[in-house]
C-alpha positions as a Python dict, from the first residue, in 0.01 Angstrom:
ca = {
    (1, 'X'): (0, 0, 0),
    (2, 'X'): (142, 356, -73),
    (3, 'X'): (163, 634, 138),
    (4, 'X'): (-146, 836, 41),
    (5, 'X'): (-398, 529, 52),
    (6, 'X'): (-228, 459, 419),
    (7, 'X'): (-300, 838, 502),
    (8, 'X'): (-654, 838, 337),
    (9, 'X'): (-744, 485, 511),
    (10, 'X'): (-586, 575, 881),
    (11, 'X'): (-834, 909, 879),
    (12, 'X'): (-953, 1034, 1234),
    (13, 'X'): (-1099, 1378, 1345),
    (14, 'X'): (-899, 1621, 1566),
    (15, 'X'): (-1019, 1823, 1805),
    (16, 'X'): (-736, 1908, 1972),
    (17, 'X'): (-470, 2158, 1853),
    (18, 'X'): (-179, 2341, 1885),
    (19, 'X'): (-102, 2693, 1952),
    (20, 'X'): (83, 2719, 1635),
    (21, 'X'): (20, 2911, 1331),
    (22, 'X'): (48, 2745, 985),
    (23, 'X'): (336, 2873, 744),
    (24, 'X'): (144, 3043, 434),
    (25, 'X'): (329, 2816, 155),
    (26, 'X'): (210, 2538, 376),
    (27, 'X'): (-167, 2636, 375),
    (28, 'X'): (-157, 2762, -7),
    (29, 'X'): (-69, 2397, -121),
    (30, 'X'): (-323, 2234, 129),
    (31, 'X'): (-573, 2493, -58),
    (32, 'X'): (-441, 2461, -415),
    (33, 'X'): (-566, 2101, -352),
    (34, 'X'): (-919, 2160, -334),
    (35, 'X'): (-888, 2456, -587),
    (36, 'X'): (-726, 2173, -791),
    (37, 'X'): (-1017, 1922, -764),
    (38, 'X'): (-1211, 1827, -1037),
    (39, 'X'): (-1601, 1978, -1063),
    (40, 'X'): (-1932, 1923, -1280),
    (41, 'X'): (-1943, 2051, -1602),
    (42, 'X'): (-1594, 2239, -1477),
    (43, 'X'): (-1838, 2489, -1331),
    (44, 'X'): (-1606, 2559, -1078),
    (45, 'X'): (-1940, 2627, -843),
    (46, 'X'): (-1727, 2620, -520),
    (47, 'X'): (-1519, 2914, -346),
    (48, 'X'): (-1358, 2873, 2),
    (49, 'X'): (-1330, 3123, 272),
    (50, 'X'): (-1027, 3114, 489),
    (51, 'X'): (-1093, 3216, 811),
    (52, 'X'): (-737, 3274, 1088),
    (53, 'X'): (-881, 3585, 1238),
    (54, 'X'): (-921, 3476, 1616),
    (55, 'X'): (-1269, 3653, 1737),
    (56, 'X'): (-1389, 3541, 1391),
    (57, 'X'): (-1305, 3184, 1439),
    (58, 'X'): (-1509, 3201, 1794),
    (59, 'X'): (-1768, 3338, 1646),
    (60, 'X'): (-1777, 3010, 1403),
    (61, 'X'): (-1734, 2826, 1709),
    (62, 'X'): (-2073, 2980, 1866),
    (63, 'X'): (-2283, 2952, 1545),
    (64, 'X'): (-2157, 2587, 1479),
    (65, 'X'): (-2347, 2546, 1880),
    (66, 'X'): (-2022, 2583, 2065),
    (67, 'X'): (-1744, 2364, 1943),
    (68, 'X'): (-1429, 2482, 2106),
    (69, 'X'): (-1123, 2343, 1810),
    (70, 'X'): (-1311, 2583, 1589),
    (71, 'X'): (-1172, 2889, 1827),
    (72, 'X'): (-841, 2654, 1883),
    (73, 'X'): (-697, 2625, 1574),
    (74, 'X'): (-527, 2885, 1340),
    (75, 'X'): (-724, 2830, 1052),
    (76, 'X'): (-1145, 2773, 952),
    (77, 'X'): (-1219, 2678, 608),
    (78, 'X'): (-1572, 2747, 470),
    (79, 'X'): (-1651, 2549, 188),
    (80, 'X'): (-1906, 2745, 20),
    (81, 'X'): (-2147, 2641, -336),
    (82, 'X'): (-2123, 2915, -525),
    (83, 'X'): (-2394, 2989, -811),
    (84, 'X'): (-2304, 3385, -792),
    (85, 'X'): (-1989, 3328, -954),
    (86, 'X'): (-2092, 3127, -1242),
    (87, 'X'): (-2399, 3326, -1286),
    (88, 'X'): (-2161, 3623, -1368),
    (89, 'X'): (-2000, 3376, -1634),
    (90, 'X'): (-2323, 3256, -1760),
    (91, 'X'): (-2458, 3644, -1779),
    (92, 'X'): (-2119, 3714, -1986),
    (93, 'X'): (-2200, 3462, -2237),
    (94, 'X'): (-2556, 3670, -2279),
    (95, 'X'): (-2758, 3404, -2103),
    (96, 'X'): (-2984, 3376, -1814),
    (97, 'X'): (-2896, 3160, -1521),
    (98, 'X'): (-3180, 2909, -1364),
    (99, 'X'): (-2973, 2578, -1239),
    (100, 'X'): (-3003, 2803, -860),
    (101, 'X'): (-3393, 2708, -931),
    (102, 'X'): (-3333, 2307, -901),
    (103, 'X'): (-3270, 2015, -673),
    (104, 'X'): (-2981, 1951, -917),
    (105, 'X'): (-2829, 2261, -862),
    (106, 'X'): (-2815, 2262, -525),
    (107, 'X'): (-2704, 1867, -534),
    (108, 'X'): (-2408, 1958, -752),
    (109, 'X'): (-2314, 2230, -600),
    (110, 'X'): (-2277, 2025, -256),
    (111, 'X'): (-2120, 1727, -440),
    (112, 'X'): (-1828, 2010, -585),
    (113, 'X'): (-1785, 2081, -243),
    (114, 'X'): (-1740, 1755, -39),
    (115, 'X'): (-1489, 1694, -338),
    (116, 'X'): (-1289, 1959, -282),
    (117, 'X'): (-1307, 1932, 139),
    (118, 'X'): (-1220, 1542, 48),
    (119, 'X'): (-901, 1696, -135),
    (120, 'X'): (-814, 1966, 125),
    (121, 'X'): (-844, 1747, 416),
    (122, 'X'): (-644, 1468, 264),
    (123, 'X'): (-355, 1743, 146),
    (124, 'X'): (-385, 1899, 490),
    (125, 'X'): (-294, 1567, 634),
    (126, 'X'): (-55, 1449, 396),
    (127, 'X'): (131, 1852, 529),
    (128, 'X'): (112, 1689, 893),
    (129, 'X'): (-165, 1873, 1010),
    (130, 'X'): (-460, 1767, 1176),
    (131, 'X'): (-854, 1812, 1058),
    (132, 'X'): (-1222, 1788, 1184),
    (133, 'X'): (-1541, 1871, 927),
    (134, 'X'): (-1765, 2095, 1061),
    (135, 'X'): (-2108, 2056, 928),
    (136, 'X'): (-2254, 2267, 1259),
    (137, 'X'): (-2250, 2580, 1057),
    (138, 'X'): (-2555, 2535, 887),
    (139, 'X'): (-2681, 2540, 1244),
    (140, 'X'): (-2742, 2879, 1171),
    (141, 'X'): (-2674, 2944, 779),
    (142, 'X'): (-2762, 3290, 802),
    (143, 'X'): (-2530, 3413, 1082),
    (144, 'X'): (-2247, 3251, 881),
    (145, 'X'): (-2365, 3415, 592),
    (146, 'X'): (-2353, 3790, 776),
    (147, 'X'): (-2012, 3685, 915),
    (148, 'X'): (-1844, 3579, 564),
    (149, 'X'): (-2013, 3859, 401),
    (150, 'X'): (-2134, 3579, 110),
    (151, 'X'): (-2344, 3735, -126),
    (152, 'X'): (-2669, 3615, -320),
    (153, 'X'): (-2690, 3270, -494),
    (154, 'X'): (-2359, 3115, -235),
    (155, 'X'): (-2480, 2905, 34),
    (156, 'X'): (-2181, 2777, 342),
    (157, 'X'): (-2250, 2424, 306),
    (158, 'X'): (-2011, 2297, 541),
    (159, 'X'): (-1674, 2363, 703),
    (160, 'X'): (-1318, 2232, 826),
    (161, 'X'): (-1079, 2297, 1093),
    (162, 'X'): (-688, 2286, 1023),
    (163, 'X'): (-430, 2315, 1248),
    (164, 'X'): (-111, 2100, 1427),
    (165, 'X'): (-245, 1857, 1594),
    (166, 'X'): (-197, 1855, 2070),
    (167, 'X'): (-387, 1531, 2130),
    (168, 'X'): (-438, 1292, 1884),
    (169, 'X'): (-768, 1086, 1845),
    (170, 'X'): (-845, 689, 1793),
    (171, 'X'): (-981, 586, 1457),
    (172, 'X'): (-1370, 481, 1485),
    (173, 'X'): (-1458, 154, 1360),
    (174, 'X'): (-1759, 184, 1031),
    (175, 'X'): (-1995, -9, 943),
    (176, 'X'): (-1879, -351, 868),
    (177, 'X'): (-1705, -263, 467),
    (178, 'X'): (-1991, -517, 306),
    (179, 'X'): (-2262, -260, 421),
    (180, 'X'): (-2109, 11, 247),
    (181, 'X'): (-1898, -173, -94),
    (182, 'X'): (-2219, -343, -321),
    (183, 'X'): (-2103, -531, -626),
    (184, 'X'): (-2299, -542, -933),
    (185, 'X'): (-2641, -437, -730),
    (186, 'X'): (-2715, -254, -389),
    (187, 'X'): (-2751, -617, -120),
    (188, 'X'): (-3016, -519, 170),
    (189, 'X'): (-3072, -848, 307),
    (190, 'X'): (-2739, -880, 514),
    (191, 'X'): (-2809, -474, 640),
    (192, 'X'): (-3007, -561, 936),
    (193, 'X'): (-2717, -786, 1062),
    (194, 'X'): (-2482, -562, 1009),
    (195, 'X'): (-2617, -314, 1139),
    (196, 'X'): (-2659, -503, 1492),
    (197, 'X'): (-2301, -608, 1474),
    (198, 'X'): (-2177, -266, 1387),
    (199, 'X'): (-2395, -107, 1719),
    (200, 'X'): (-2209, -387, 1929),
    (201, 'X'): (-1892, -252, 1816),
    (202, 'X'): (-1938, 101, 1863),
    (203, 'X'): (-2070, 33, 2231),
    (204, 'X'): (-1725, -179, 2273),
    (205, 'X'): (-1484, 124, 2129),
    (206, 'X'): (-1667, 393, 2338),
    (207, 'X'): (-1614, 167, 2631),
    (208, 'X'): (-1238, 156, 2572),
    (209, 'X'): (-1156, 485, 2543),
    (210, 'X'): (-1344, 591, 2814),
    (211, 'X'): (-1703, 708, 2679),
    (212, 'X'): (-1975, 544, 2880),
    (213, 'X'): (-2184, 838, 2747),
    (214, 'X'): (-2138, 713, 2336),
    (215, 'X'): (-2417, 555, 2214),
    (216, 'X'): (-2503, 261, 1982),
    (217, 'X'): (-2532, 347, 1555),
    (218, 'X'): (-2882, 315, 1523),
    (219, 'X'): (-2958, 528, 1844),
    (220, 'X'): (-2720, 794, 1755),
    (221, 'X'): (-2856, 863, 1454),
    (222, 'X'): (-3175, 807, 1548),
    (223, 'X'): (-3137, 1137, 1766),
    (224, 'X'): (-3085, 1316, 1440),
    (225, 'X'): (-3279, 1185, 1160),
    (226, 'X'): (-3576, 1207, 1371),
    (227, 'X'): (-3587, 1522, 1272),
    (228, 'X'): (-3498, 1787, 1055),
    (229, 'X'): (-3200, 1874, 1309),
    (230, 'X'): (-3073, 2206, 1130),
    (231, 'X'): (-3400, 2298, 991),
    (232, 'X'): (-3270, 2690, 856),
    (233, 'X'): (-3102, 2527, 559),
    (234, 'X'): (-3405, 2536, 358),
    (235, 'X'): (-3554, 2854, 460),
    (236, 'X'): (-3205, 3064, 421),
    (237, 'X'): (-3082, 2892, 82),
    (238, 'X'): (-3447, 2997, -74),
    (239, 'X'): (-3366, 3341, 57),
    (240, 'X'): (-3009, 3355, -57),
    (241, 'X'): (-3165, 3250, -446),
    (242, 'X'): (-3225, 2881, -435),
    (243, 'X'): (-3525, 2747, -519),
    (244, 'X'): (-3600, 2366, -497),
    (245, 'X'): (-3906, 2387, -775),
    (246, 'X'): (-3733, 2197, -1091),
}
């Protein structure tokens, strides 16, 4: 196995970091990796805002409902879909711009940018530095929104911490690798199994390092998908342009 599948298989999530700022030529290449990544139609519908200002990374920290590594470590990366920009392209070429209107739009957009947070994270590891995804700012889209000063048709879709890592973490155990790898077609029968195995296991790891508190899978997520748990998305995207009509 080579180096970068051993980095991309041995991924964990820090929240723990150093006092220690990150040399620019350092953070430019972890960036130029995501810039780098490939996107739809080369649409390019993702921009990134790079946060290292301290009271604005607490103020991230407080929107995303009070995670502490946010404030901790030098640098907050916004990944952000981004329909103004190419609606200036489109608007060049003496069109009119309606993708904003559709499910698909909004789909691609997010698909652009978990591509290029895939590629930043794994370049931001690969530079020795630690990471953690932050999906808690669409807690409140809108405050994020004011803070970034994002204008109309760019939604923050989700966000990632970088820094040097102070206490490393344990890798989680997934889903047994048959639950998520189908060949040929999608195979439900063995899910329910798996699925009991898997909650089993996750009891046994939060046991061992120390988590009485960590619950099962299927409970855990239970907690969320019950409900719509960060129910502004919808609301905030229609009023930054989006519509979900097509």
């Amino acid at each position: 196995m080579n180096s970068t599948l051993e980095l991309m298989q041995q991924h964990r999530s820090i929240r723990s970091y150093q006092d220690k700022p990150i040399p620019a030529d350092v953070l430019d290449a972890v960036l130029d990796a995501a810039w780098k990544g490939p996107t739809s139609i080369n649409g390019q519908q993702v921009s990134l805002v790079v946060v290292q200002d301290t009271a604005r990374r607490q103020q991230i920290a407080e929107i995303a409902g009070g995670q502490p590594w946010i404030a901790q470590a030098p640098v907050f990366v916004t990944l952000v879909v981004d329909f103004h920009k190419t609606r200036l392209g489109v608007e060049a070429a003496g069109a009119e711009q309606v993708i904003q209107d559709s499910v698909e739009g909004f789909a691609v957009g997010a698909v652009d940018a978990g591509i290029a947070l895939g590629n930043l994270m794994t370049a931001a590891r690969a530079a020795g530095l630690g990471v953690v995804p932050i999906g808690g700012i669409r807690r409140n889209p809108q405050a994020m929104i004011d803070l970034l000063q994002l204008p109309e048709l760019t939604f923050p879709i989700a966000g990632v911490v970088v820094g040097y890592t102070d206490q490393d973490s344990s890798i989680k155990p997934r889903l047994p690798r048959e639950s998520f790898v189908h060949h040929e077609h999608y195979q439900a029968a063995q899910l329910p199994e798996q699925i009991r195995q898997y909650d089993q296991t996750l009891a046994a790891y939060w046991q061992q390092i120390g988590r009485p508190d960590g619950l099962p899978w299927s409970a855990n997520t239970a907690q969320y998908y019950q409900n719509v748990y960060f129910p502004e998305v919808a609301p905030v995207a229609r009023k930054q342009g989006f519509g979900f009509d097509r």
